[in-house]
C-alpha positions in Angstrom: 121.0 75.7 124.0 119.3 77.5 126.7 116.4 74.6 126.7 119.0 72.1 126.5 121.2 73.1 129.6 117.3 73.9 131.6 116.3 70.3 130.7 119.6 69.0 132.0 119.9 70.8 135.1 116.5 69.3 135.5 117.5 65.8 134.9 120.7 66.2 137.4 118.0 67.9 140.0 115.6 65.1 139.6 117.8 61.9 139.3 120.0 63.5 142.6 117.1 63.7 144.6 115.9 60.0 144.3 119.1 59.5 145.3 119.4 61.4 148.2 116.3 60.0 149.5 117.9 56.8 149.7 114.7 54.4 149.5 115.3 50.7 150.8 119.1 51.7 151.6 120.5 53.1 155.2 123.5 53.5 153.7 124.8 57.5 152.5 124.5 57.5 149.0 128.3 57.2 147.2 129.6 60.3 144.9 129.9 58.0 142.3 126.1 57.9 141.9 125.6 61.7 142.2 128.2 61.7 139.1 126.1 59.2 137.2 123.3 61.4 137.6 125.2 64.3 136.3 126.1 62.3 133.4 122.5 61.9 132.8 122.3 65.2 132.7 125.3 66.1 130.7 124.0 63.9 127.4 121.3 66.1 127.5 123.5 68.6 126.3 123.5 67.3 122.5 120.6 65.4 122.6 119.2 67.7 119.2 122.3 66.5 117.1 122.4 62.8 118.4 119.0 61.6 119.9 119.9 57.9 119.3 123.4 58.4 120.5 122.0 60.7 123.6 119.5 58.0 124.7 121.9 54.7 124.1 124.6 56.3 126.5 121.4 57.5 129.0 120.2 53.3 128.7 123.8 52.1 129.1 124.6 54.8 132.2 121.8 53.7 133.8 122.3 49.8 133.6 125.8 50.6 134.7 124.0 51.9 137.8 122.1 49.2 138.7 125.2 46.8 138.6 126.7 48.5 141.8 124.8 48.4 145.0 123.2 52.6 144.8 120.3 53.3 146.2 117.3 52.5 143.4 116.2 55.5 141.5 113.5 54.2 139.5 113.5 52.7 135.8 111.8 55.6 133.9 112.8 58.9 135.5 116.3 58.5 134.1 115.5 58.0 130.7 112.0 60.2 130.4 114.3 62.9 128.7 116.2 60.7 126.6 113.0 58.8 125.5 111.2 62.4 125.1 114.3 63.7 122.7 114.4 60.5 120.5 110.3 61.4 119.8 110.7 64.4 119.3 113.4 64.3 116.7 111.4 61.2 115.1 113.1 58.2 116.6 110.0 56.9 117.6 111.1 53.1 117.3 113.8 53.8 118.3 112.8 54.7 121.9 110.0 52.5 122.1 111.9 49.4 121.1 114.5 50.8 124.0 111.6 51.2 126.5 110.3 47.9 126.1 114.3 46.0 126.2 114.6 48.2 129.1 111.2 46.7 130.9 111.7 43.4 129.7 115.6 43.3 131.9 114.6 45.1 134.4 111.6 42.7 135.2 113.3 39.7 134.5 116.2 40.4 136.5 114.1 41.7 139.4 111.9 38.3 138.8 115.4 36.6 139.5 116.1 38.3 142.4 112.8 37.2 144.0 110.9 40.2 143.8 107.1 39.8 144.2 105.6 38.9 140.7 102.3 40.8 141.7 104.4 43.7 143.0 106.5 44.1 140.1 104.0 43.2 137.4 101.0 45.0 139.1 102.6 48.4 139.8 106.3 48.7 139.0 105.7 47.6 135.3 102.6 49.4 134.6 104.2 52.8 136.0 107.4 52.6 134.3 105.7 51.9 130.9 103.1 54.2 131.6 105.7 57.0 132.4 107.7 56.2 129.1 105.0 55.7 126.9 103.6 59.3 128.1 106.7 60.8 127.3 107.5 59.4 123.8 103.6 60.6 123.2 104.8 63.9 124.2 107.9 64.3 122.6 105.7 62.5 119.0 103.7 65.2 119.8 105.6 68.0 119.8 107.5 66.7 116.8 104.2 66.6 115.0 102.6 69.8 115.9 106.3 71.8 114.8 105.9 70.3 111.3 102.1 71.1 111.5 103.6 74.7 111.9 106.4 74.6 109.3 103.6 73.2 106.5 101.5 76.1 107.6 104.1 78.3 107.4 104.8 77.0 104.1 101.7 76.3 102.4 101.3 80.4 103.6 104.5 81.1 101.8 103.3 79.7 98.4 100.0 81.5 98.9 101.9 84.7 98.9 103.9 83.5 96.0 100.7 82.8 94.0 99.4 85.9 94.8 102.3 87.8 93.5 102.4 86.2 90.3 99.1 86.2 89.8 99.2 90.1 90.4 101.8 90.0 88.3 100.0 88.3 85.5 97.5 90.9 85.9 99.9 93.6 85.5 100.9 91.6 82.1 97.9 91.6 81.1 96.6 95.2 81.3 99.9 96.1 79.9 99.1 94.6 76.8 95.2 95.7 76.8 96.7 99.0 76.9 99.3 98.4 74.3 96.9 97.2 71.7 94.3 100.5 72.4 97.3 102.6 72.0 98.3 100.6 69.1 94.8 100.8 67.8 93.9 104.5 68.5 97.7 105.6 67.0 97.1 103.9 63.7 93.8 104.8 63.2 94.5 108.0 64.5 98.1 108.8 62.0 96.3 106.7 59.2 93.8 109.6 59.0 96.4 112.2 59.4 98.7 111.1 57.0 95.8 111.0 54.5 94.6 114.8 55.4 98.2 115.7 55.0 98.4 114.5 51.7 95.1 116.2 50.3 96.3 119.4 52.6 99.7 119.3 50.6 98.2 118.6 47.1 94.7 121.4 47.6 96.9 124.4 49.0 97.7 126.2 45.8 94.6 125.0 43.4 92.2 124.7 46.1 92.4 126.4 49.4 89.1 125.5 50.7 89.8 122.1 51.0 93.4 121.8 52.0 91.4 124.2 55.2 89.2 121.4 55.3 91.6 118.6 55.6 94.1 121.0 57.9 91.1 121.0 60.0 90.4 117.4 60.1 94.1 117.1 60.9 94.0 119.2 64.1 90.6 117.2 65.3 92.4 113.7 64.7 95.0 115.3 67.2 92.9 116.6 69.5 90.8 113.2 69.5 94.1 111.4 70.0 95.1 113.5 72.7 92.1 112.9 74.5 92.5 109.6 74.5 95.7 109.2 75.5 95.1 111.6 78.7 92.3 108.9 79.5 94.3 105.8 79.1 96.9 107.9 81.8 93.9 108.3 84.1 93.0 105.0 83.6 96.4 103.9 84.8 96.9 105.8 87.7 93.7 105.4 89.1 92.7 102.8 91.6 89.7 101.2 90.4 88.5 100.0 86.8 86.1 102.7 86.2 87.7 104.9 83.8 85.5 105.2 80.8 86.9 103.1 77.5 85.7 103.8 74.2 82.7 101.6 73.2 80.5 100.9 70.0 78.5 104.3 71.2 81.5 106.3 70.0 80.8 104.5 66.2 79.5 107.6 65.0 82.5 109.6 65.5 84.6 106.9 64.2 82.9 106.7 61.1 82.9 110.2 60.7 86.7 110.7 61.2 87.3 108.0 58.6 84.4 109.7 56.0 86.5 112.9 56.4 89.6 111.3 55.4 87.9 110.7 51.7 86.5 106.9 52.4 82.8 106.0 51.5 81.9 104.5 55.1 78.6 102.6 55.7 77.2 101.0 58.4 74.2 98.7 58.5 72.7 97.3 61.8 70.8 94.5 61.9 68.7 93.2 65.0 67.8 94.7 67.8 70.6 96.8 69.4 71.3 96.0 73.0 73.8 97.0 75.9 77.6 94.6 75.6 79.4 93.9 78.6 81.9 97.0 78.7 84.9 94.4 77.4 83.0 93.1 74.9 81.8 96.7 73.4 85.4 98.4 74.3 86.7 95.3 71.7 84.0 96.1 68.9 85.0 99.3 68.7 88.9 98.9 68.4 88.3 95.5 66.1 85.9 98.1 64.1 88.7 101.0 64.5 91.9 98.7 63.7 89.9 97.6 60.4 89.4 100.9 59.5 93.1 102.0 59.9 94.2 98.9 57.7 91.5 99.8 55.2 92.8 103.5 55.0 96.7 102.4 55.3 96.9 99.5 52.7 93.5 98.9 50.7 93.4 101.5 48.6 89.7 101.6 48.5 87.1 103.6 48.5 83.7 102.2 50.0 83.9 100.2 53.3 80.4 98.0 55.1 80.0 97.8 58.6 77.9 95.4 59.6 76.4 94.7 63.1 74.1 92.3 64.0 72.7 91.2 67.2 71.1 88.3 67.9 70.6 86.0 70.5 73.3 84.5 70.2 75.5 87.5 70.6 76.9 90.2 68.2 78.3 89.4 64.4 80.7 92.1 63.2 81.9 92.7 59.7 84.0 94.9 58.0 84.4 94.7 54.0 86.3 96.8 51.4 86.4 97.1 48.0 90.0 97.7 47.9 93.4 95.7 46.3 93.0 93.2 49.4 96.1 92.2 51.4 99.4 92.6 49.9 101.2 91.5 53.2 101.9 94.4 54.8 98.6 94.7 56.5 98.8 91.2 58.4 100.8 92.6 61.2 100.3 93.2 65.2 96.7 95.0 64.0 95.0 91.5 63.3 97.0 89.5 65.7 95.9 92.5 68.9 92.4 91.7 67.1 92.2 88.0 67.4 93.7 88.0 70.7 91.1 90.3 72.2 88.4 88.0 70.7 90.0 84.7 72.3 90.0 86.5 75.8 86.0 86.7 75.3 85.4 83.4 73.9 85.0 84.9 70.6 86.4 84.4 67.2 87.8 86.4 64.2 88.1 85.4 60.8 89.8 87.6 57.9 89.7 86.7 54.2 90.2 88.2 50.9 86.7 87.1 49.2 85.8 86.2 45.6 84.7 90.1 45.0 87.9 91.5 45.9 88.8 93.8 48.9 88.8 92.2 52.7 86.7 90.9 54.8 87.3 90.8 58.6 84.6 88.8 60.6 84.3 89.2 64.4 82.0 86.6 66.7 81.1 87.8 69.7 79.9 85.1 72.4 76.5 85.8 74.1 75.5 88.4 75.6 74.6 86.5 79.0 77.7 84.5 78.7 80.1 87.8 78.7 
């Protein structure tokens, strides 16, 4: 509003002064045209809510103007703001096709009067279109570089947006990484456990020694699984991805852990062993882990393979028991955390129940430069 009344006042100013210098006329200027030119001014006032309407009544005040006998005040000045206001609120044909009826009356009926042609063609015409073509240019302008500025604006906005969710999907995502270790390392970790506790219960009247033994085992399965779980809380509070994750170097203890709860564990690596991408090993070991927890919760068996074998084409994991083989119960969230961390690597896992008996669980890894 404040623009508004400033650009009206200006209009009034302007359009009063080229009155009151009173070109080609001796005569004092009437009151009547000092109150056109207020009007002028006054449409100004809601020239953002009705730019057609605002520069139709400017057009028809100032014809009305030129019908009485007041001193000339030019064809253009008038209707500059009116033509600048239909631009700028993207009327653009509309105030050119009003700029150029305006020039075509005015020079015809100046032509009529007997004005010189060369005069009025040469200079009158050319500055008056000039004039109004500048200021529709302007007002085009302005209207252009504001929605420049608004798609800015909003092309920033959905940046931001896209940003957030895609933090957000990162959240998502670590929060299920760290659901399936927990998932993994509790199940392995209770499947052992639960299988001391049972030789523990069964050894502590008849044989003492080994209920110790397995009572033993139990408190190292805790302290193992406490360990772990301070790590993952590290891991989540800190600020960078460097907190260590278990990896296929930490084999050995698993294997070990599993050998003490009473299973006949072998491993067998074939090729030459080299270093995995920390994703790639931290998912070997949990795939080797989670098969080892199904093996000890539902198979029943008593000699598990390991198999690892590099090549250049990556690593091939297997894990085989002689047990019962799935009965259902075993083809829960373990396999499907399992597969899912071999799809995020380009990687594949099969499980079957072969020919032999027992389970198989086969894990491709993609290659090593590829990871």
């Amino acid at each position: 509003m404040a623009a508004d009344i400033a650009l009206a006042v200006l209009v009034v100013v302007v359009v009063g002064a080229t009155i009151a210098a009173n070109i080609g006329d001796t005569s004092p200027p009437d009151p009547v045209a000092y109150a056109l030119a207020v009007v002028l001014g006054g449409v100004m006032l809601v020239r953002r809510r009705w730019p057609v309407g605002t520069l139709l009544a400017t057009t028809g005040v100032l014809l009305a103007y030129y019908t009485t006998s007041f001193p000339p005040v030019g064809l253009a000045v008038p209707v500059a703001a009116a033509l600048y206001s239909a631009a700028e609120r993207g009327r653009v044909r509309w105030a050119v096709g009003v700029s150029v009826a305006l020039l075509v009356v005015s020079t015809a009926a100046r032509a009529r009067e007997g004005d010189d042609l060369a005069y009025l063609l040469g200079y009158e015409f050319v500055g008056s279109a000039a004039l109004m073509a500048s200021v529709i240019a302007l007002g085009d302008a302005v209207r252009s570089r504001r929605g420049w500025r608004a798609e800015v604006r909003r092309q920033a906005r959905a940046a931001e947006l896209e940003r957030e969710r895609e933090a957000a999907r990162r959240v998502e995502r670590e929060r299920v990484r760290v659901a399936r270790d927990l998932h993994d390392l509790l199940a392995h970790t209770v499947s052992v456990i639960s299988l001391h506790a049972d030789v523990a219960r069964e050894a502590l009247e008849d044989d003492p020694d080994t209920a110790r033994r397995s009572l033993a085992a139990v408190r190292a399965a805790c302290g193992d699984v406490v360990r772990e779980l301070r790590a993952t809380v590290r891991a989540l509070r800190a600020s960078d991805d460097r907190a260590p994750v278990p990896g296929l170097d930490r084999l050995d203890d698993l294997v070990a852990s599993t050998r003490a709860a009473g299973l006949d564990v072998r491993v067998e690596v074939t090729g030459s062993r080299v270093p995995l991408p920390a994703v790639a090993d931290a998912a070997a070991y949990r795939v080797v882990q989670e098969s080892l927890s199904n093996v000890l919760r539902h198979a029943d068996a008593r000699v598990v393979h390991i198999g690892l074998r590099y090549s250049g084409d990556g690593l091939r994991l297997t894990v085989r028991d002689d047990g019962r083989g799935p009965d259902g119960e075993g083809a829960g969230w373990g396999i499907i955390g399992m597969r899912e961390r071999l799809a995020l690597l380009g990687g594949t896992l099969r499980t079957q129940a072969p020919p032999g008996g027992g389970f198989l669980v086969e894990a491709e890894f993609p290659p090593v430069e590829a990871s």
